[in-house]
Residue frames relative to the residue before (quaternion, step in Angstrom):
aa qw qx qy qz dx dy dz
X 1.0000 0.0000 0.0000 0.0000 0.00 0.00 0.00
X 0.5319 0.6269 -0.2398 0.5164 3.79 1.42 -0.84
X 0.5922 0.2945 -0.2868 0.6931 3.62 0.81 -0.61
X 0.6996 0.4265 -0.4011 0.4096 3.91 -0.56 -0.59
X 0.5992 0.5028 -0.3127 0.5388 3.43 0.86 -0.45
X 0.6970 0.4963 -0.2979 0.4232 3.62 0.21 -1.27
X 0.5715 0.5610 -0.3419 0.4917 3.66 1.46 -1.13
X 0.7518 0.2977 -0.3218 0.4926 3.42 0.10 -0.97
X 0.5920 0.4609 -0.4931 0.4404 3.87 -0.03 -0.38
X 0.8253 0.2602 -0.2416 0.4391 3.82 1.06 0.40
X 0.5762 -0.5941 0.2936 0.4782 2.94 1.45 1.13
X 0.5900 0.5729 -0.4947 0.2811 3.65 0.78 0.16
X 0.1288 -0.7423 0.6363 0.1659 4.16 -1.22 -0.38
X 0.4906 -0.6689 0.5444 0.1249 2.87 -1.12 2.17
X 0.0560 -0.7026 0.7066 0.0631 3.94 -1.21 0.89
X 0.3303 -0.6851 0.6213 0.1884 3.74 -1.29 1.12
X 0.3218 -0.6626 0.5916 0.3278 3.14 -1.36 0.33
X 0.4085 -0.6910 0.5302 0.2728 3.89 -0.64 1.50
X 0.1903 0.7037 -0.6712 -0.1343 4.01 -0.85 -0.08
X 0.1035 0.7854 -0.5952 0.1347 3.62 0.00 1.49
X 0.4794 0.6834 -0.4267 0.3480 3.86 1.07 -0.03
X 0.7413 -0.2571 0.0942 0.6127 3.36 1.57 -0.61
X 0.4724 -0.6789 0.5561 -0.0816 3.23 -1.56 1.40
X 0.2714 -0.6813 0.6763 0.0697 3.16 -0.58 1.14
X 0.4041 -0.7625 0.4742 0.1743 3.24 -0.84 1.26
X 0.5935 -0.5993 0.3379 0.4175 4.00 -1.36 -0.12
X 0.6894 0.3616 0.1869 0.5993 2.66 1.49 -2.13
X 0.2722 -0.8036 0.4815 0.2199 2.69 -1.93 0.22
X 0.4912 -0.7144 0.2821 0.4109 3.65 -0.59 0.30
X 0.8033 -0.4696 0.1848 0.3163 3.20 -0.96 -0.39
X 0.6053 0.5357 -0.0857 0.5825 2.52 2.10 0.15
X 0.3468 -0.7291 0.4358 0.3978 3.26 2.32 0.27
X 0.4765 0.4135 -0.6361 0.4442 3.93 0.52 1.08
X 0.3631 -0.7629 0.5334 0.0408 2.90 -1.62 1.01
X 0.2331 0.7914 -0.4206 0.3774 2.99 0.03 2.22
X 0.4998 0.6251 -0.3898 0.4556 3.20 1.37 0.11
X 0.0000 -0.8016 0.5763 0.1591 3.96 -0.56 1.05
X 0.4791 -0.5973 0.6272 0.1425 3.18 -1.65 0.23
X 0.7787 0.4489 -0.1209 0.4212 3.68 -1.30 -0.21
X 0.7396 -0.5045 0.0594 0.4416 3.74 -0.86 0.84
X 0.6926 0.3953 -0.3246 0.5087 3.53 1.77 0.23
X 0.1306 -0.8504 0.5082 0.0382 3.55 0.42 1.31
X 0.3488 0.7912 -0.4981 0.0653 3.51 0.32 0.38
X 0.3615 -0.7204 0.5281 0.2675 3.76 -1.25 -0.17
X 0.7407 -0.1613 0.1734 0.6287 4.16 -1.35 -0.40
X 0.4530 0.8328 -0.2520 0.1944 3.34 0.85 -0.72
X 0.6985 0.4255 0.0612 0.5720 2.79 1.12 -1.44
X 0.6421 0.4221 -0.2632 0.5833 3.45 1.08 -0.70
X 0.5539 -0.6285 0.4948 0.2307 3.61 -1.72 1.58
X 0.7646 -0.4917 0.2875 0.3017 3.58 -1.29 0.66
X 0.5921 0.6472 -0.2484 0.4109 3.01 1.48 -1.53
X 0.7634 0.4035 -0.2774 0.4212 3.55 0.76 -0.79
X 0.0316 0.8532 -0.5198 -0.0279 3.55 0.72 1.00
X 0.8046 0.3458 -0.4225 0.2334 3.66 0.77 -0.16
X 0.4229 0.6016 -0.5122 0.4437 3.19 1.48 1.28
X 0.2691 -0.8601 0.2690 0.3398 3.54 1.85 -0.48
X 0.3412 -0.8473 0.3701 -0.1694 2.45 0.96 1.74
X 0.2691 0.7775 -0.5676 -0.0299 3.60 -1.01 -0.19
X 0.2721 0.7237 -0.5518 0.3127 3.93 1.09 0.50
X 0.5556 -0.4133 0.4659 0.5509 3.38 -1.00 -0.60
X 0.8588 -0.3868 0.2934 0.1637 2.72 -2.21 -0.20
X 0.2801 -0.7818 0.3640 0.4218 3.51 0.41 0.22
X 0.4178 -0.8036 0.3897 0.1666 3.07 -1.57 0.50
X 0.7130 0.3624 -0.1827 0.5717 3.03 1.59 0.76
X 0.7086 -0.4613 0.1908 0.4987 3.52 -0.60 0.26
X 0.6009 -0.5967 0.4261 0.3182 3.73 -1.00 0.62
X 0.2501 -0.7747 0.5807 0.0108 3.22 -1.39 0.51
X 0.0800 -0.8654 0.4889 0.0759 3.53 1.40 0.82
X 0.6935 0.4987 -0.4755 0.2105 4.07 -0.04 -0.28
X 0.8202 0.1237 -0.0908 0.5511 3.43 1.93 -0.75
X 0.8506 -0.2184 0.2425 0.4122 3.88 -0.70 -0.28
X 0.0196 -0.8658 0.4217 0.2687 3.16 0.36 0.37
X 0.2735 -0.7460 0.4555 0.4015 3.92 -0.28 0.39
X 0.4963 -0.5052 0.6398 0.2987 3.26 -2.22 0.22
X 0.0521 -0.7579 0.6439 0.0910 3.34 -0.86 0.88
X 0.4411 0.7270 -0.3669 0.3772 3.59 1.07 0.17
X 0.6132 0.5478 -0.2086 0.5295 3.52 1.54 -0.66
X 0.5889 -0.6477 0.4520 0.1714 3.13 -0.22 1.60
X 0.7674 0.2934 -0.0704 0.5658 3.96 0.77 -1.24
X 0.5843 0.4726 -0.4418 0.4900 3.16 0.88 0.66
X 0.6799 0.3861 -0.2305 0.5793 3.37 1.03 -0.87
X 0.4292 0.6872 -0.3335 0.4820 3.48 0.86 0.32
X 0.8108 0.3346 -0.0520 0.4775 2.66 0.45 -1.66
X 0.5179 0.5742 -0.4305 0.4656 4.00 1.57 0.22
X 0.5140 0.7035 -0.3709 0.3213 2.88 1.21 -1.56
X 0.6435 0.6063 -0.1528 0.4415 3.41 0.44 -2.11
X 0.7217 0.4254 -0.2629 0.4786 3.48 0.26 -1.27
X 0.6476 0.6292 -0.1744 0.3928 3.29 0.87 -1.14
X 0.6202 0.3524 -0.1195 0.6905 3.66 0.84 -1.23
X 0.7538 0.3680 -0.3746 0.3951 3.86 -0.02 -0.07
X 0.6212 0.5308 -0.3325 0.4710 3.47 1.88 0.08
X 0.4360 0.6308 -0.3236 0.5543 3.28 2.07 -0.70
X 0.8709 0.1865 -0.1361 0.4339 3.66 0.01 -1.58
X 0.6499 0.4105 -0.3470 0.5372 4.23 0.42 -0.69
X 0.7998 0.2964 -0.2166 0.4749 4.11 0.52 -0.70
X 0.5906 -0.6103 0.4480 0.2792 3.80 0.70 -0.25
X 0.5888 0.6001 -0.5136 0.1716 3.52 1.20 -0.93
X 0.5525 -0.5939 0.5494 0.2005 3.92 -1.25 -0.05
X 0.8323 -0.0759 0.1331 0.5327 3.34 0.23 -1.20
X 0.3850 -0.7576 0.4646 0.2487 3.99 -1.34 -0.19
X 0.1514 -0.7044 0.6660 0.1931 3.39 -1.21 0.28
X 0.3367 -0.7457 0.5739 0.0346 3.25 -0.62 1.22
X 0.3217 -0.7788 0.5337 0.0720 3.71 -0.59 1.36
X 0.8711 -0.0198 0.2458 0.4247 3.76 -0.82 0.42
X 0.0222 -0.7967 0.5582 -0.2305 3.52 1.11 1.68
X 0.6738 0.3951 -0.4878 0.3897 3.39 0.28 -0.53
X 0.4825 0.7274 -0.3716 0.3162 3.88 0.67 -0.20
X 0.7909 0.0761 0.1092 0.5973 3.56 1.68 -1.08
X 0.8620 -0.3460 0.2335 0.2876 3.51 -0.94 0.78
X 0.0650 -0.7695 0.5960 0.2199 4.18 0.65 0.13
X 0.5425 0.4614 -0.5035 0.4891 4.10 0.90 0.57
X 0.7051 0.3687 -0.4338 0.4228 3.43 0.57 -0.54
X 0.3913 0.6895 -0.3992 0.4606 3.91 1.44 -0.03
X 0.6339 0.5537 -0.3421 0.4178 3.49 0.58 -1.57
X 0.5705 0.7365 -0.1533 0.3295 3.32 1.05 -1.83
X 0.7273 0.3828 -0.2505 0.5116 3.52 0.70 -1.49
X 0.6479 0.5562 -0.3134 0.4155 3.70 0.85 -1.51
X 0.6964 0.3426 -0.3556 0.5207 3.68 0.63 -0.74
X 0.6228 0.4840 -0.4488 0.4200 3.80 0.41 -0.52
X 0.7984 0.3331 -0.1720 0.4712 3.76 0.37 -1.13
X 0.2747 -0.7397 0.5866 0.1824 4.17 1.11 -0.29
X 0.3380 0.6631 -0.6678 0.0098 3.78 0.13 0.56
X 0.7280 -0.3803 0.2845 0.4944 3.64 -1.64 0.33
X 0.7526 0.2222 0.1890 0.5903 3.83 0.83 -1.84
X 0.0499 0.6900 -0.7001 0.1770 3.45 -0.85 1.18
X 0.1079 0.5925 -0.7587 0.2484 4.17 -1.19 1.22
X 0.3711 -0.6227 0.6879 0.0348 2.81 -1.90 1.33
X 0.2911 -0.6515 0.6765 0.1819 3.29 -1.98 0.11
X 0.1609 0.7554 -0.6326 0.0580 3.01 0.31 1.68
X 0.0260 -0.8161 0.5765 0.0308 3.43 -0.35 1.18
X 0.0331 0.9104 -0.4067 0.0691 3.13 -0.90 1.24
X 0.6601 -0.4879 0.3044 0.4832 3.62 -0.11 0.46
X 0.2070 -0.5638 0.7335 0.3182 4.04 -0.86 0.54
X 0.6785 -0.4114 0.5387 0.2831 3.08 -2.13 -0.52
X 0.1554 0.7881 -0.5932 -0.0541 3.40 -0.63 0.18
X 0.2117 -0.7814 0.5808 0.0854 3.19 -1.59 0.00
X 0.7862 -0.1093 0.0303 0.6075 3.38 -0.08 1.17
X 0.6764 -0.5252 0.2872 0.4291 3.50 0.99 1.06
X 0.8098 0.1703 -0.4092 0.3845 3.69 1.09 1.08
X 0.6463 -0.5341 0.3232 0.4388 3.32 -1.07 0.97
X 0.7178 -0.5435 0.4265 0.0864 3.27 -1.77 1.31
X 0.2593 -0.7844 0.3876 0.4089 3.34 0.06 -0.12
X 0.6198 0.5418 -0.1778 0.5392 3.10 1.81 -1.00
X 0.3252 -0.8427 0.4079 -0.1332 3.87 -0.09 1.41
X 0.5522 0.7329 -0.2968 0.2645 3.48 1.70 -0.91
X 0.5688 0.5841 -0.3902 0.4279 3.56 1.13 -0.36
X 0.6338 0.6123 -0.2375 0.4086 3.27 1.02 -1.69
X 0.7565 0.3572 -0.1532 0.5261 3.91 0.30 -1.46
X 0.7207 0.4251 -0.3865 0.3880 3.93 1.16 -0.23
X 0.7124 0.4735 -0.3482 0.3835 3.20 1.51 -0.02
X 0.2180 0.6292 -0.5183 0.5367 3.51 1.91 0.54
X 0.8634 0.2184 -0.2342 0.3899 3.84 -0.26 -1.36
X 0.5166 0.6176 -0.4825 0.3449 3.36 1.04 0.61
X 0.5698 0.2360 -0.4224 0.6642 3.66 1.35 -0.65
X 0.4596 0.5543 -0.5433 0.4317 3.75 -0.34 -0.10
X 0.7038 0.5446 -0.2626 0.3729 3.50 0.35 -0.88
X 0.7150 0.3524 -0.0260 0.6033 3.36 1.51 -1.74
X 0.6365 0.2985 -0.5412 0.4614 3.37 0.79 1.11
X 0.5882 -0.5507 0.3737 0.4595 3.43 1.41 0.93
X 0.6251 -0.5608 0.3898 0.3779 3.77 0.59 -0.08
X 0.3971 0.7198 -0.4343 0.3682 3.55 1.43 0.48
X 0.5653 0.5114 -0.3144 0.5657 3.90 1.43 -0.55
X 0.1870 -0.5530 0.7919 0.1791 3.63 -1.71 0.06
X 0.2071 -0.6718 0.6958 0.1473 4.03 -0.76 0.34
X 0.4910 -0.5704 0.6528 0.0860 3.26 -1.63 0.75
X 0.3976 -0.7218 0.5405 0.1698 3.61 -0.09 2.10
X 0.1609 -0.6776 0.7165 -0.0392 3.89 -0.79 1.15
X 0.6136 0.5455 -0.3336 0.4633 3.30 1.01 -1.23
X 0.7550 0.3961 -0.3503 0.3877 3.67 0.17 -1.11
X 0.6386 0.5152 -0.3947 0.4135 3.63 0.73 -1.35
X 0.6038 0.6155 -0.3171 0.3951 4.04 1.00 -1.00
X 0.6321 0.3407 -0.2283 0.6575 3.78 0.74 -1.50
X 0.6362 0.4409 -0.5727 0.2700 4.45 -0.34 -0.80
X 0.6952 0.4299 -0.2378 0.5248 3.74 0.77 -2.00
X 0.7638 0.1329 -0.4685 0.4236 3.83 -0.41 0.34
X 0.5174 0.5523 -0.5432 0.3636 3.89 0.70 -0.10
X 0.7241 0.3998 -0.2687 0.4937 3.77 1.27 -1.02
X 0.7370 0.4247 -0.3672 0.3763 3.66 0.49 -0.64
X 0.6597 0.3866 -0.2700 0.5852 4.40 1.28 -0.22
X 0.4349 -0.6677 0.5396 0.2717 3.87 1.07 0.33
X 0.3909 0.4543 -0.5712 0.5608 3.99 0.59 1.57
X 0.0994 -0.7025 0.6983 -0.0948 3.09 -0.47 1.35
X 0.5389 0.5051 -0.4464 0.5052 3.72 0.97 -0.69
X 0.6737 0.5122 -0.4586 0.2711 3.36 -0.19 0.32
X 0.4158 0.5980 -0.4233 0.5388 3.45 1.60 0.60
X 0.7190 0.3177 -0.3029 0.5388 3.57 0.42 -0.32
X 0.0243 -0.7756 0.5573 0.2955 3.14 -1.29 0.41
X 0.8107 -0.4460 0.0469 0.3763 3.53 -0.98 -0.33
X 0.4332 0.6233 -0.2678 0.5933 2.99 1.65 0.61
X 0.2897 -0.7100 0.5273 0.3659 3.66 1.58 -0.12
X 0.4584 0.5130 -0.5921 0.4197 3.92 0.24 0.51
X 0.5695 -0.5454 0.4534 0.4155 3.61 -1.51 0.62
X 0.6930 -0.6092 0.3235 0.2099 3.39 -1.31 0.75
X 0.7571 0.4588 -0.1791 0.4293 3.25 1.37 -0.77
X 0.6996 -0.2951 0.3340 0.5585 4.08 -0.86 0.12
X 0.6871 0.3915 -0.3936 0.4688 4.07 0.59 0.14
X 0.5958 0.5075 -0.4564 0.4233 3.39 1.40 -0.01
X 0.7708 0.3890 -0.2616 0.4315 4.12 1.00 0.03
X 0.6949 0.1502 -0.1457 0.6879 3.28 1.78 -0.41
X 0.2220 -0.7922 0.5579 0.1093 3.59 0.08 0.27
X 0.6818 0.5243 -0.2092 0.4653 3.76 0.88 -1.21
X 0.8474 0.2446 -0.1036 0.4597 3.06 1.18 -0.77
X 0.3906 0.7940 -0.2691 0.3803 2.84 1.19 1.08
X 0.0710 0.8610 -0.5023 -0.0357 3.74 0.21 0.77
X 0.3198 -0.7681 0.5441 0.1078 3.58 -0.71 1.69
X 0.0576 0.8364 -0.5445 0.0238 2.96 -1.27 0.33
X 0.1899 -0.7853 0.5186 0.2799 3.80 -0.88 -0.12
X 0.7873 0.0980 0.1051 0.5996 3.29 1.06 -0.63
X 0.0854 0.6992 -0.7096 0.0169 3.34 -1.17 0.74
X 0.8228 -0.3601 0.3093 0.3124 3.26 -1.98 -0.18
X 0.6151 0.5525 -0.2748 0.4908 3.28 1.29 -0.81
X 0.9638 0.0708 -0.0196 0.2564 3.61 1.13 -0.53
X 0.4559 0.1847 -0.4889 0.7204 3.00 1.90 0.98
X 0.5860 0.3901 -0.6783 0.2104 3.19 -1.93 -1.34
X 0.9280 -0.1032 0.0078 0.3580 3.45 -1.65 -1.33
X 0.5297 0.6308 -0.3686 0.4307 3.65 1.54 -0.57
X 0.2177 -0.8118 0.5249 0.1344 3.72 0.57 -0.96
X 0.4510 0.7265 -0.4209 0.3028 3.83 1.77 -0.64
X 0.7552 -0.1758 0.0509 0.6294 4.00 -0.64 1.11
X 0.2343 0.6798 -0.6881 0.0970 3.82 -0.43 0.81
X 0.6414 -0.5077 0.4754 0.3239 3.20 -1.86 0.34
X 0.4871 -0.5911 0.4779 0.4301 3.15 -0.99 0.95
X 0.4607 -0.6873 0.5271 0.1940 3.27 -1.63 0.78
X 0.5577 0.4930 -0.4654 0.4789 3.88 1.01 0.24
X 0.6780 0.3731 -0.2168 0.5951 3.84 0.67 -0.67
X 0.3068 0.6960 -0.6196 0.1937 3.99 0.21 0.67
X 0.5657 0.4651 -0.3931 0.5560 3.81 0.98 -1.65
X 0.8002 0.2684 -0.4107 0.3450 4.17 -0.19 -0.35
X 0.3311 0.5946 -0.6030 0.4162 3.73 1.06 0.03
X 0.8189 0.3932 -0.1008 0.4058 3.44 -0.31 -1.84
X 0.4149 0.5880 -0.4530 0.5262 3.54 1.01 0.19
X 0.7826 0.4442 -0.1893 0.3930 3.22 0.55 -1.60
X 0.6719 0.4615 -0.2053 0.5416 3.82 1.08 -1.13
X 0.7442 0.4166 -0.3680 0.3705 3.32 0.33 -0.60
X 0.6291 0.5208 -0.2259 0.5310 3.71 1.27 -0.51
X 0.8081 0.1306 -0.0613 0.5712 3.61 0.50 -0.12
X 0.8767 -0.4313 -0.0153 0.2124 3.05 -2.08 1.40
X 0.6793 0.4176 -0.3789 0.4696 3.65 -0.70 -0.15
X 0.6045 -0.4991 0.4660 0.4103 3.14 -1.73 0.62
X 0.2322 -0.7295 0.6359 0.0976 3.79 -0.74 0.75
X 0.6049 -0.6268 0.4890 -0.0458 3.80 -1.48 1.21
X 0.4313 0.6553 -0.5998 -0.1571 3.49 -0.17 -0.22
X 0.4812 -0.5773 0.6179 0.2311 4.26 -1.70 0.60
X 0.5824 -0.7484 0.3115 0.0602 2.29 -0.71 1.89
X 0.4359 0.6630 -0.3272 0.5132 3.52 1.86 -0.76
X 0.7165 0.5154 -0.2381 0.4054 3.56 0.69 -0.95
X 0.7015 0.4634 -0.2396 0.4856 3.09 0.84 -1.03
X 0.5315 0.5015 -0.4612 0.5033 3.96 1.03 -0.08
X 0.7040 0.3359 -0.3420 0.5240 3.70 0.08 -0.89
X 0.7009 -0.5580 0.4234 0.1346 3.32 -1.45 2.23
X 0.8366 0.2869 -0.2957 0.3611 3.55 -0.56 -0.91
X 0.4027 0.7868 -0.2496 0.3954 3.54 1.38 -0.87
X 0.8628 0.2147 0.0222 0.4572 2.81 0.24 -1.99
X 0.4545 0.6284 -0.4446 0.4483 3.33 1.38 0.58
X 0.7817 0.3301 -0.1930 0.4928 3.54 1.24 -0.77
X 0.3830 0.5974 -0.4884 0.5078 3.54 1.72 0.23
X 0.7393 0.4549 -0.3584 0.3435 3.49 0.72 -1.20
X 0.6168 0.5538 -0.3274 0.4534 3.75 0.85 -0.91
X 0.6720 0.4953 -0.3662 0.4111 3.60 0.86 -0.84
X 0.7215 0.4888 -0.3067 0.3826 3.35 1.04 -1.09
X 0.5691 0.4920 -0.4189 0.5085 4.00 1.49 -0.68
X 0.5579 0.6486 -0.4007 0.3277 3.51 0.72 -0.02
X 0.7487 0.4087 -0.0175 0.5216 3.00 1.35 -1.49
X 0.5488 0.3726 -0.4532 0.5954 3.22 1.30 0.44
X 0.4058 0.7280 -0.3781 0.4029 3.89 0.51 -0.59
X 0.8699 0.1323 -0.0170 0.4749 2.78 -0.13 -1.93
X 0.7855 -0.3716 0.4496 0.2067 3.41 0.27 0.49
X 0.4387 0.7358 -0.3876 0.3404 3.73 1.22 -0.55
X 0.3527 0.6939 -0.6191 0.1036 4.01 -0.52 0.48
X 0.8444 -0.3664 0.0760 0.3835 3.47 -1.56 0.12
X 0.8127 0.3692 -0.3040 0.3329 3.21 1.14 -0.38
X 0.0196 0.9037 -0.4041 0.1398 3.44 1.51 0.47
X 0.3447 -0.7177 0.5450 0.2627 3.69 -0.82 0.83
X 0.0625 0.8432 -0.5309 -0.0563 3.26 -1.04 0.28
X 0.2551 -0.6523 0.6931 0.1704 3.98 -0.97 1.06
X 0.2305 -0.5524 0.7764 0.1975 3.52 -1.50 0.77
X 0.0802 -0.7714 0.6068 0.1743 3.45 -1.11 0.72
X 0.8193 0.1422 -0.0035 0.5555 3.84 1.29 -0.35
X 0.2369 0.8226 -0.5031 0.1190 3.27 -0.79 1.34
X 0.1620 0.7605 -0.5291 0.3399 3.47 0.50 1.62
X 0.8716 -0.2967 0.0969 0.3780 3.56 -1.30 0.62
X 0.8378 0.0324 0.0544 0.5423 3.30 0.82 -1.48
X 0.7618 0.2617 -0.3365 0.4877 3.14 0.88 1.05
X 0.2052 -0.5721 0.7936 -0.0294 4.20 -1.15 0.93
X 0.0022 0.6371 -0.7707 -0.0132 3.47 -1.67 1.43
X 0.1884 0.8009 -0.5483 -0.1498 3.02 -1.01 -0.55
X 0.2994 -0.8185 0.4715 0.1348 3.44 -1.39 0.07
X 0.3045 -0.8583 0.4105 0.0463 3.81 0.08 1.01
X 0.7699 -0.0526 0.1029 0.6277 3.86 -0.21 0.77
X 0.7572 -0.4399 0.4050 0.2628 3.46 0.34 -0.20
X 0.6858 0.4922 0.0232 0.5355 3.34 1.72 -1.13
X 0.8191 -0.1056 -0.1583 0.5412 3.25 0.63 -0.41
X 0.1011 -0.7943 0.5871 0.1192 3.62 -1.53 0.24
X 0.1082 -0.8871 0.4487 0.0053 3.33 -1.08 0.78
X 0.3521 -0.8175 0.4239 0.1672 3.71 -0.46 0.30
X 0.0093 0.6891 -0.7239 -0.0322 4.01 -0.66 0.06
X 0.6240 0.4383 -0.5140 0.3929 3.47 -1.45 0.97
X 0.5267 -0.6606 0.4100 0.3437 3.21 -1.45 0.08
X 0.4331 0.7263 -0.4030 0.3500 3.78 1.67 -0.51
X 0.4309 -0.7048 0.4484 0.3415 3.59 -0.75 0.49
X 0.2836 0.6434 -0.7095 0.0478 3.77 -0.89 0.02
X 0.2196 -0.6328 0.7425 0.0078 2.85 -2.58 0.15
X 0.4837 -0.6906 0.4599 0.2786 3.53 -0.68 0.54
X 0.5773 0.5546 -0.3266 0.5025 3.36 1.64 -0.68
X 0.6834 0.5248 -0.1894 0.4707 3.77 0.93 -0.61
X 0.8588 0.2286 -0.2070 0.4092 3.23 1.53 -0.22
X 0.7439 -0.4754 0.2655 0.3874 3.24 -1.11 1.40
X 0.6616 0.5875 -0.2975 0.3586 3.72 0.30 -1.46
X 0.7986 0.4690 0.0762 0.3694 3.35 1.53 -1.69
X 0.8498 0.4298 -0.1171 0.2818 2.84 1.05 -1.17
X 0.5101 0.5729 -0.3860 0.5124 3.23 2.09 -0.23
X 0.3570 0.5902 -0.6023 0.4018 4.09 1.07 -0.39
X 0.6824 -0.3883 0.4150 0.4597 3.67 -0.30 -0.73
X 0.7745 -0.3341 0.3209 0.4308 3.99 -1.42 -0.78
X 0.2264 -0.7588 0.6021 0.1019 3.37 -1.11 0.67
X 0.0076 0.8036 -0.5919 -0.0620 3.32 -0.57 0.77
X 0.5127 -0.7049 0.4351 0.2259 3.86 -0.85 1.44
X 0.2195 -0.7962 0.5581 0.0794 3.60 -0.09 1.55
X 0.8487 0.0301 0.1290 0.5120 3.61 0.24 -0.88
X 0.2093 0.7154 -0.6644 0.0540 3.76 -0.70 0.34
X 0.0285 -0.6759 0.7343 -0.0567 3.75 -1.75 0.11
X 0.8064 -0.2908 0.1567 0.4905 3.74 -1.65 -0.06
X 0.8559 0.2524 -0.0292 0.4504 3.53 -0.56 0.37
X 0.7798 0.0186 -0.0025 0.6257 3.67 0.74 -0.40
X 0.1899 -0.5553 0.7988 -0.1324 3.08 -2.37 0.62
X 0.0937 -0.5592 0.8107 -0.1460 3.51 -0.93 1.85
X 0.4203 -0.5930 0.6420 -0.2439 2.71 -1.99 1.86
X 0.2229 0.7477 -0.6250 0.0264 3.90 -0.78 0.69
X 0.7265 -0.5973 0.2696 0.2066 3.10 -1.46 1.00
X 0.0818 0.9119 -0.4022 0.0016 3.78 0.27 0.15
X 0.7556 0.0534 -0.2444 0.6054 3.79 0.94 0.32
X 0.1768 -0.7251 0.6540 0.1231 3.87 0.43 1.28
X 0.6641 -0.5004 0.5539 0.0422 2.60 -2.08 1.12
X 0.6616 -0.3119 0.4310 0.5284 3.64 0.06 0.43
X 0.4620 0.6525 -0.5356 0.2720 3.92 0.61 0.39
X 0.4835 -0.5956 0.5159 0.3812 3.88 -0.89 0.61
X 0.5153 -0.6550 0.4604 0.3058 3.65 -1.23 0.88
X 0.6939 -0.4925 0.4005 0.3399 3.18 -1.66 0.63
């Protein structure tokens, strides 16, 4: 509660991380299966989905993909989903928390999600729907449209009450930067490649989380091409992340910080417009509201140098580092103010 406090006394809001797809249990039964809970969710096998028979389970079926390491819960049980709700709203009002992270959505219905968010009202609510990209012969597709349409499908079935965590983008950014295919940011529709190119608002960017660099290492971002990851996320739509690992190590967090006064400045938020002007092996432009542009690759360019850009008005170079260089407008062209 001492931290949650300290957050808000800085304008900040403390998000939990929900893990309600499944529940390690306290106890065991009489049968040495481990299903007996404890704590404001006292439940029994009861509670646990059918599928999980070697916890002996006997709920219904789950509605979402299994989770073989723990119980899986029934969210179909009216008194179960109750009984989050409760938990839920007593973390909002007795603990302080603000908003949720939803663990491992694909595991359970994104309606019975909708459910919690309207029962408990937090400020901010985003899922981890992590899902598989596409691949072929062990390399990423170029084409992505399954991957980012099943994000706005559970999105969809929490009525739009969820934001989802862009897998798609973090999947197409680290192999577009680490094999020199930058064209893989655009797709074929000239719209950014990832789950921010169809919902943008509900998009959460990222490069890295807990689940998949620091000590785990499981599909991380290459670690030479980070300053152009965060180049890319921090400049353009969705609600962009930065990992906290990243932000400790000095030079890093010298260009997280410039990227991020940028993006407050200008005005940048999830639903930002945005013109891709270049996407070829060694080089990704783009342009953002009109106002700022930025680059990632090693090819030179400049907004001043380019047709698309340079009649808008002057560009003056706000922030650059290994691989990239964000740009803001500074003598508009005859353009109507902001």
């Amino acid at each position: 509660m001492a931290l949650l406090e300290s957050l808000h006394s800085r304008g900040m809001k403390g998000v939990a991380d929900i893990v309600i797809n499944h529940r390690c249990a306290h106890s065991q039964d009489d049968q040495g299966r481990w299903n007996v809970f404890g704590g404001r969710l006292a439940w029994d096998a009861a509670a646990i989905t059918r599928d999980n028979a070697e916890f002996g389970g006997h709920g219904a079926r789950g509605s979402g993909e299994d989770y073989t390491a723990a119980p899986n819960i029934d969210h179909s049980q009216e008194r179960i989903r109750q009984d989050l709700i409760n938990w839920l709203k007593w973390l909002r009002k007795s603990i302080g928390y603000d908003g949720w992270r939803f663990d491992y959505v694909k595991g359970y219905s994104g309606e019975f999600t909708r459910e919690y968010i309207d029962g408990s009202v937090p400020s901010l609510a985003f899922g981890e729907f992590w899902d598989a990209c596409d691949y072929t012969d062990g390399v990423l597709d170029y084409n992505q449209d399954r991957h980012r349409q099943r994000i706005v499908d559970w999105c969809d079935k929490t009525g739009g009450t969820s934001a989802a965590f862009d897998f798609t983008t973090k999947g197409v950014l680290q192999e577009a930067v680490v094999r020199g295919e930058r064209w893989r940011l655009v797709d074929a529709q000239g719209r950014p490649s990832g789950f921010m190119g169809l919902w943008p608002s509900r998009a959460v960017t990222f490069i890295e989380n807990h689940d998949t660099g620091s000590t785990l290492g499981h599909w991380p971002f290459p670690s030479n091409h980070l300053h152009e990851g965060y180049a890319y996320i921090l400049t353009h739509p969705g609600t962009p992340c930065v990992f906290w690992d990243h932000w400790e190590q000095p030079e890093l967090r010298q260009s997280i910080k410039a990227l991020l006064k940028i993006r407050k400045e200008e005005a940048i938020d999830s639903r930002a417009q945005i013109k891709i002007l270049s996407a070829r092996a060694h080089l990704y432009s783009a342009c953002i509201n009109g106002r700022v542009c930025m680059k990632i690759g090693k090819d030179g360019w400049s907004p001043n140098g380019d047709s698309a850009t340079s009649e808008t008005g002057k560009w003056h170079l706000a922030t650059s580092g290994p691989n990239f260089a964000v740009w803001t407008l500074t003598e508009p062209a005859d353009l109507p103010s902001r």
